[in-house]
N, C-alpha and C positions, 0 to 999 in steps of 0.2 A: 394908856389903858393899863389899870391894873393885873399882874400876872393870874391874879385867883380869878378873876373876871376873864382874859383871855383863853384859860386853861378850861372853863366852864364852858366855852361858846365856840372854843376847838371840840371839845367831846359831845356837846348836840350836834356840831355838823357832822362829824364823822358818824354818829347815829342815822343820822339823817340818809346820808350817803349809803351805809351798810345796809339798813331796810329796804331803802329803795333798788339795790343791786340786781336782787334777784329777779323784781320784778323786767327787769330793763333785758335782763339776760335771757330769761326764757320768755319772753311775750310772744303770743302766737300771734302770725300776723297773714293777712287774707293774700292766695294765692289764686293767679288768673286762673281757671281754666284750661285755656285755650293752650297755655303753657305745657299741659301733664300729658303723658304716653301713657295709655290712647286720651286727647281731649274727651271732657263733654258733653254728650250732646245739652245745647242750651235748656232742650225740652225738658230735662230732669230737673231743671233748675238746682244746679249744686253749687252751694255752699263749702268751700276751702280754704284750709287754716294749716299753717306751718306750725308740725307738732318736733321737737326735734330735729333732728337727721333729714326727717321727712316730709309726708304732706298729709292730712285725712279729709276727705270731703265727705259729705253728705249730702244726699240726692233725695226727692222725695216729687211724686209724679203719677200719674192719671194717664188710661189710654186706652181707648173705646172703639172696638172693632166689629164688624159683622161679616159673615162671608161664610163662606160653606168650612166644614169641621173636618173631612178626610173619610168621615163616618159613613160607610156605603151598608143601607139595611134598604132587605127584599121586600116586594109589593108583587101586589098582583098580575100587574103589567110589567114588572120586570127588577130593578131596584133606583133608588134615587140617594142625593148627597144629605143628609141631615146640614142644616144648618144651624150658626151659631150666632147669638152675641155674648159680648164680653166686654166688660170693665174691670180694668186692672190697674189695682191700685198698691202703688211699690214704698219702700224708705228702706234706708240702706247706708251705706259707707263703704268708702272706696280707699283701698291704703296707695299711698305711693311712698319711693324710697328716696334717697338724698337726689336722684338723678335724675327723678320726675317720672319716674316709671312704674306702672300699674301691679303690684302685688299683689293682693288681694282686694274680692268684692265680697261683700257680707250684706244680703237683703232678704227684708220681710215684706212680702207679697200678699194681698186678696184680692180673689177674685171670684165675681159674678156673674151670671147671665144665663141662656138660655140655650136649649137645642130643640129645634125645631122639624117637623115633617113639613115643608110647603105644599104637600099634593093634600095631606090632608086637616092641614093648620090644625095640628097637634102638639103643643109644646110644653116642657120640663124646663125647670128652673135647676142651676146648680151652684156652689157656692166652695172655692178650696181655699183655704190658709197654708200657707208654707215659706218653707227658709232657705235661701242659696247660699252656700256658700263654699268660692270660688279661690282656690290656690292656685296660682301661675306661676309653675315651674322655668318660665322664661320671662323676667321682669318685663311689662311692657306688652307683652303679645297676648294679647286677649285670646285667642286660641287654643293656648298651651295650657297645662298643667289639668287638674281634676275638680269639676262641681259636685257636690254634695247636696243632693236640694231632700228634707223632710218634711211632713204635714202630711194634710188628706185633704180629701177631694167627697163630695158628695153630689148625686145626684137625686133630685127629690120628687115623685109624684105627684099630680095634681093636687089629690085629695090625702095627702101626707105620705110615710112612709120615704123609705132610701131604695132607689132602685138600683145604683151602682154606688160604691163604696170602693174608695183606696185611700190606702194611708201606708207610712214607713220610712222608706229610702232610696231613693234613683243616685246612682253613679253614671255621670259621664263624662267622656274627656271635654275638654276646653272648649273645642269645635264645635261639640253635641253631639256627640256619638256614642250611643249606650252604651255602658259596660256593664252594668250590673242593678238589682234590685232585691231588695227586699220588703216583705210583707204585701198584701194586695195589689195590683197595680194594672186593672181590666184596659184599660187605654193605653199604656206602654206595652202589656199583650198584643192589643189589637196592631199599634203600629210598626213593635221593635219585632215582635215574634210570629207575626201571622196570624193571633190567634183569635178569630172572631167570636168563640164564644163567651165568651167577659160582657160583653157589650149587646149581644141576644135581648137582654132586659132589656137594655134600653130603647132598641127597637122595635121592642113588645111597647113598651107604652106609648109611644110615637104612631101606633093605629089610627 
């Protein structure tokens, strides 16, 4: 083999070689699950990829509830539970670090459904958008650190119009434990502070 001809078909492979490096080096590649603090649940159906150091998955998920709301409004006979349904509809990303441990959650949420009087099958539709997002001050323990969750919340009467209205900011620790809010929030009133008049409307329309 000629030297000019060897010299030519050394510097395409080393080409070859250089382009392709990067891709060899950083390729993200699919992580179990079942492997990361805290797993999964399968039901989110998530999606994990080795970013770095680390891990990001992505979750995205549906989940459809009914049952009484906490919501206790007066009646003539005495008082009864409002009930509720709900469809919640989530997507999101989950960080973990080299050690497979849960750092942060970051998800966007909707949800729909209804509050209901059963004594006198009177019901309202309601519909909130909003965002969580969860820093854990202890890699791994999903209880730790502080959520941040913002958006609003509407609730609407039959014949149009917003009977209860929140929107802003909820702080709570890890666990779920209020710390704090800002701008409207008649239903973290009603349950964090005692305070049932936020929610009067809406057991004016539930007659």
């Amino acid at each position: 083999m000629k030297l000019q001809h060897f010299s030519r078909l050394l510097l395409v492979t080393l080409t070859l070689l250089i382009s392709s490096t990067p891709r060899t080096l950083f390729a993200q590649h699919s992580v179990d699950p079942a492997t990361l603090n805290p797993p999964i649940p399968p039901e989110f159906n998530p999606v994990c990829k080795s970013v770095g150091a680390g891990t990001i998955c992505t979750v995205q998920f549906t989940q459809v509830s009914a049952g009484g709301s906490g919501v206790i409004c007066p009646t003539a006979g005495g008082t009864y539970e409002v009930l509720q349904t709900q469809t919640r509809s989530v997507e999101g990303h989950r960080y973990y670090d080299q050690n497979g441990d849960l750092t942060r959650r970051l998800f966007h949420e909707v949800d729909t459904g209804t509050f209901s009087n059963p004594i006198a099958h009177v019901s309202v539709s309601f519909s909130l958008r909003g965002t969580t997002l969860h820093d854990l001050s202890v890699p791994g323990d999903i209880n730790s650190g502080t959520l941040v969750m913002t958006g609003s919340n509407r609730v609407f009467l039959p014949r149009g119009g917003v009977v209860v209205f929140e929107a802003g900011r909820i702080i709570s620790s890890g666990d779920g434990t209020f710390l704090s809010e800002s701008g409207p929030h008649p239903f973290v009133d009603y349950f964090e502070l005692g305070d049932t008049a936020g929610l009067q409307p809406l057991c004016d329309a539930l007659r």
